[in-house]
N, C-alpha and C positions, 0 to 999 in steps of 0.2 A: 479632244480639247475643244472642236468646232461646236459637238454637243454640250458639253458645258456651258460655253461661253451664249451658247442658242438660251438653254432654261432661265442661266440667271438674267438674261434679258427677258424673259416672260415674264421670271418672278418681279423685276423691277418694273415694268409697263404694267403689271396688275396690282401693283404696290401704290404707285404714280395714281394710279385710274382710281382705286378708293378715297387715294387723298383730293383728288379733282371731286369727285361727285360728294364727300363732305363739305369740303370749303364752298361749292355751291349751293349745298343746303345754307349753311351758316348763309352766305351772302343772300338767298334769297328769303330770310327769316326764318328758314323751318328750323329753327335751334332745336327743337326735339331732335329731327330725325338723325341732324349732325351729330349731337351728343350719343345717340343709340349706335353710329358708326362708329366713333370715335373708342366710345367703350368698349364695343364687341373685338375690334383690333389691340386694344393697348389690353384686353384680361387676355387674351392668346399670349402676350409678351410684350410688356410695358418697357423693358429696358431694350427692346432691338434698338437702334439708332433710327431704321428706315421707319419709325414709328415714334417719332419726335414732335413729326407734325403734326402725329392726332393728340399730342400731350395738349399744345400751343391753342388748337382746334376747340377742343374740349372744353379747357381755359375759361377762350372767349363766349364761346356758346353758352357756356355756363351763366357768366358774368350780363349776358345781354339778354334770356331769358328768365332769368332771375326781374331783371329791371322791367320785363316790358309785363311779365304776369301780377308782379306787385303795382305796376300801375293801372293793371286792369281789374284788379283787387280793389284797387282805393275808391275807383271810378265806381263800380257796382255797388259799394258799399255805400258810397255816398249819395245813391240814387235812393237806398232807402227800401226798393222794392222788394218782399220778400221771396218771389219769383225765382232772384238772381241768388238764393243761397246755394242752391245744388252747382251752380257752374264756382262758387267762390270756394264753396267744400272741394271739388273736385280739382281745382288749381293748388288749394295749399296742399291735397293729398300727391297730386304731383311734383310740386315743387321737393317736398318729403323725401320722396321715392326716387329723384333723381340725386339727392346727395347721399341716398342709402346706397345707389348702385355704383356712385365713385369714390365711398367712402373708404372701401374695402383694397383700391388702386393705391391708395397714398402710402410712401409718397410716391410723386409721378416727378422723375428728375428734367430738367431742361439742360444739356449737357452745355450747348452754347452759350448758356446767360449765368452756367455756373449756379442754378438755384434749383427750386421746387417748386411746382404748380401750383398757384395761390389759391384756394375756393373759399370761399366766406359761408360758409355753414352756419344755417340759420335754425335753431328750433322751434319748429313751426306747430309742436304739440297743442300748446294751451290755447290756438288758433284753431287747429283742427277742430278739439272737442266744445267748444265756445260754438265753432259756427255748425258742427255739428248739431250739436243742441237747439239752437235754434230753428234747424231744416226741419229736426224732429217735431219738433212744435206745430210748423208750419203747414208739413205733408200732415200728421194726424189733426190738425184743425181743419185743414182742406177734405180731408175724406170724408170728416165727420159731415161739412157740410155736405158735400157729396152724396151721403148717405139719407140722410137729414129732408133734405129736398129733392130728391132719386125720380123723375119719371118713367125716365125708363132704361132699360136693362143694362146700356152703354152707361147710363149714372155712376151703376152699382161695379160694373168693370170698371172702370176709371177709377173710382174710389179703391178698387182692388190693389189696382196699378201702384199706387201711389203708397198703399200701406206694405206692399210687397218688399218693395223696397226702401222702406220706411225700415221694413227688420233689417235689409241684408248691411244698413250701416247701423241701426242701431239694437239689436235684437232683443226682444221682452222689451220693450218699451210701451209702459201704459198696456192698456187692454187691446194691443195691434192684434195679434192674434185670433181673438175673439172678433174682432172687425171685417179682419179679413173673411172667417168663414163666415160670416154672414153677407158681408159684398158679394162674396162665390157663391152661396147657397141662392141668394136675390140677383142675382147674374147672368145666374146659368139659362140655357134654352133648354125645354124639353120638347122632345119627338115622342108622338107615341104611333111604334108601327103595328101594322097589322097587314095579313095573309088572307088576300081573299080568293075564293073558289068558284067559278063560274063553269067550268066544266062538270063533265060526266061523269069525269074521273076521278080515282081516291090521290090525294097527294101525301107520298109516304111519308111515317111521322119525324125520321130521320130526318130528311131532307126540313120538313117545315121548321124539325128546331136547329139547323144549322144555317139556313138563311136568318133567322132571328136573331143567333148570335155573333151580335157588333161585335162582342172582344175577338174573337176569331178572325175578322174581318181586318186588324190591327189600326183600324182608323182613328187616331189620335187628335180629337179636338176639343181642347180646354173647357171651352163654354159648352158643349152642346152633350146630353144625356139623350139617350135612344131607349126606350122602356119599350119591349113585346111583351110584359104587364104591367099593362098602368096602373098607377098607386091612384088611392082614392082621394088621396088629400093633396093632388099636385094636380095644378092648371096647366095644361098643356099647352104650348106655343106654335106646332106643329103636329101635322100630320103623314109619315110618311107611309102608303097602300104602293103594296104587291098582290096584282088583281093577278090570278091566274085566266086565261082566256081561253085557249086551247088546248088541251093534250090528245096527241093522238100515237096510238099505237098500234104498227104494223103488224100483219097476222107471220107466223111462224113461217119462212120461206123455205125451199132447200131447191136449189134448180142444178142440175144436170149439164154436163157437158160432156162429149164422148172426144175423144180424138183419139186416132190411129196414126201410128208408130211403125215404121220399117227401117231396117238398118241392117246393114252384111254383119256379120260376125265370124269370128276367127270357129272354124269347127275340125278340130286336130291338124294333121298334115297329112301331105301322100309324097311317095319319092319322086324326085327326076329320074326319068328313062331315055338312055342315051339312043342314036339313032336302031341299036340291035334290039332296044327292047329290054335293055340291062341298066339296074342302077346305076346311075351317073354320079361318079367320085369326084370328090375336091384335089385339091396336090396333094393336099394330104392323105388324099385313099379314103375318105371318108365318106358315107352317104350323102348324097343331096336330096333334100327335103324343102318345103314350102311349105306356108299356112294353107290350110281348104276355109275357104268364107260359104256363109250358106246366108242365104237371106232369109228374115224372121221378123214376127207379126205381131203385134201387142194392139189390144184396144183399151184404152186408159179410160175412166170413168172421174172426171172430176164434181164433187160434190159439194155447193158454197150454201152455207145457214146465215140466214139473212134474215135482221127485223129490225126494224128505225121505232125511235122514241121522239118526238118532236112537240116540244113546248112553246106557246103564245103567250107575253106577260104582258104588264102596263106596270111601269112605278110613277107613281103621281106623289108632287107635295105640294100640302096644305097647308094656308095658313088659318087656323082653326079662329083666329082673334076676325078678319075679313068673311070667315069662307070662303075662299078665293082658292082656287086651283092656281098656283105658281108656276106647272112645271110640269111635267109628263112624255117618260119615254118608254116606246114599244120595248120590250126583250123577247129574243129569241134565240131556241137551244135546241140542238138537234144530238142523238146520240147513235151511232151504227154500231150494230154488231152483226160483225161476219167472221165466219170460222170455217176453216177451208181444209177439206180430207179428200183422200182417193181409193179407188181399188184396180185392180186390173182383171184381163183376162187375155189369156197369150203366154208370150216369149218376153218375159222381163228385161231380156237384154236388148230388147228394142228402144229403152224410154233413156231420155236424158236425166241426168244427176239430179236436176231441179227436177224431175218429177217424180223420180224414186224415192225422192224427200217425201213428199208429202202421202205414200203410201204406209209413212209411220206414223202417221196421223189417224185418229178416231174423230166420229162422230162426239160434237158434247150435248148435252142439255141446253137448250135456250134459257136463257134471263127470263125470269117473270116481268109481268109488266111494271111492278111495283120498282125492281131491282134496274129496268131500263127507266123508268120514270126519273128515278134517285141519280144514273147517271148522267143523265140530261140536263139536271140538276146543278150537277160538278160544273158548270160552262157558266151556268145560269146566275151563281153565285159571284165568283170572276167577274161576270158585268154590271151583276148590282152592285159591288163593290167599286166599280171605276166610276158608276153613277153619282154615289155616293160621294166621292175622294172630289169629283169635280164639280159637285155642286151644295156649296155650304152654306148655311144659312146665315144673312146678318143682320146689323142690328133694323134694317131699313126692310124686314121682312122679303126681301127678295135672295134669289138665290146668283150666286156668281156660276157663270160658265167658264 
């Protein structure tokens, strides 16, 4: 009974505690966020009783966001400015959508007053599309100019912006479409990279076309085109070089370690001999017997294959419109390979478990140096990619870090 009476006093203080943090929205003007409480409680169950007060709540909110958005309607409107069409669309689209989401409630009873929750449902359609009309006008007059007069590439993004969402309320309207790829197309920045060789060495062909390829790389940036073949008919806005500097590669190692191994071991038994000289019986009459331990000798031979790959880079960006070097970081990629066998000679049962392992071990073939080059590579890629991720080019030709 004590657990009972415990819950439904939780469930009542958490019932209490929504209705507290509505009525405070409502009193401090957030009439949205009250109405969005208010709803989300009375569609769980509009007729509970302990949910009376979000009817009441609702009500008001209703009634006083209605009034204060039509007079912020009236006010923009009467400013004239066509600026203020997007906030005056996007007020009648909510007002809209708040009586769509209580419309589906009704009715909502008020048991104490004996009646029905009043809301004065407005249709605000021929409003909507009137002022939509208009924006559409506005944002495609605007881009055009935009376009029209375009210096530079932020022009033509901006005029993007605006026809973008120019379709997503109005879609096919007039030739947006065709506007927009051309804002994108006169927008966009182009990169053109390149791999440069200053070493000795061959840089394998694997390797050079997986550093080139950005889509692999997943770096997602609207504006910005990376060409490893530049088109002929495209001005490039940048320059991004992968100088190779150094590669060195280690010669074929195998170095040697000997270590020696002793240990008693169990080698059969012998009997107990009691003081006559006679085997010595248990109570049961039985032999007595003990292990014989012999101590035994092993020289272990460990054998480690060792060669390093180790890469020097520079990525530098350019701004090809200045000639101006932006930006420039070293890279560095190192790659080991070691591969580790054994043999013996002796008494096997000298060596510990870890090293009887690695008597199951062979010799392998070393990596060519092409095959170590490419995995030095693997690392190499990794950082030209964070290089990349953290530094993007904008419209003020510098690079952000």
């Amino acid at each position: 009974m004590k657990k009972l009476l415990l819950i439904s006093t939780l469930i009542l203080l958490a019932a209490c505690g929504g209705v507290k943090k509505t009525q405070e929205a409502l009193n401090s003007g957030n009439y949205i966020s009250a109405m969005n409480k208010a709803i989300k409680n009375l569609a769980e169950n509009k007729t509970k009783k302990g949910h009376q007060a979000y009817v009441l709540l609702l009500e008001d909110a209703f009634v006083k966001n209605a009034q204060r958005e039509m007079e912020q309607i009236s006010f923009l409107e009467g400013d004239g400015n066509p600026a203020n069409l997007e906030t005056i669309y996007n007020k009648y689209l909510q007002l809209k959508q708040i009586q769509e989401r209580i419309r589906p409630l009704m009715p909502l009873p008020i048991y104490d007053e004996n009646r029905n929750a009043s809301f004065d449902f407005v249709n605000y359609d021929s409003r909507i599309v009137a002022t939509k009309n208009n924006l559409s006008e506005y944002l495609y007059s605007n881009a055009n100019n935009l376009l029209t007069s375009a210096n530079e590439k932020e022009d033509y993004r901006a005029a993007y912006s605006e026809l973008k969402y120019l379709q997503e309320i109005n879609p096919g309207y007039k030739e947006t479409i065709a506007k927009m790829d051309d804002a994108y197309a006169k927008g966009l920045e182009y990169v053109r990279v390149e791999i440069g060789n200053g070493t000795q060495q061959i840089i394998p062909e694997r390797l050079e076309d997986e550093l080139l390829d950005f889509n692999a790389y997943g770096i997602n940036d609207f504006w910005m085109e990376y060409h490893s073949n530049p088109v002929t008919n495209i001005k490039y806005d940048y320059a991004l070089n992968l100088d190779f500097r150094e590669i060195n590669v280690s010669p074929e190692q195998v170095n040697e370690k000997q270590i020696i191994k002793e240990k008693l071991v169990k080698d059969g038994y012998k009997y107990v001999l009691d003081d006559n000289g006679n085997v010595a019986k248990d109570s049961l009459g039985n032999d007595i017997k003990v292990d014989k331990f012999k101590k035994v000798k092993c020289n272990f031979y460990q054998f480690t294959q060792f060669k390093t790959a180790q890469i020097g880079a520079k990525v530098s960006f350019t701004d090809l419109k200045s000639g101006q070097e932006i930006n420039s970081y070293p890279l560095s990629s190192e790659f080991v390979f070691e591969h580790i066998y054994a043999n013996y000679r002796g008494d096997k049962r000298a060596l510990d478990t870890d090293l009887i392992t690695l008597l199951n071990v062979r010799a392998v073939p070393f990596p060519t140096n092409e095959q170590m080059v490419y995995d030095a590579g693997e690392d190499l890629k990794l950082r030209l990619k964070s290089i990349i991720t953290q530094n993007r080019f904008v419209a003020d030709n510098q690079f952000n870090d």
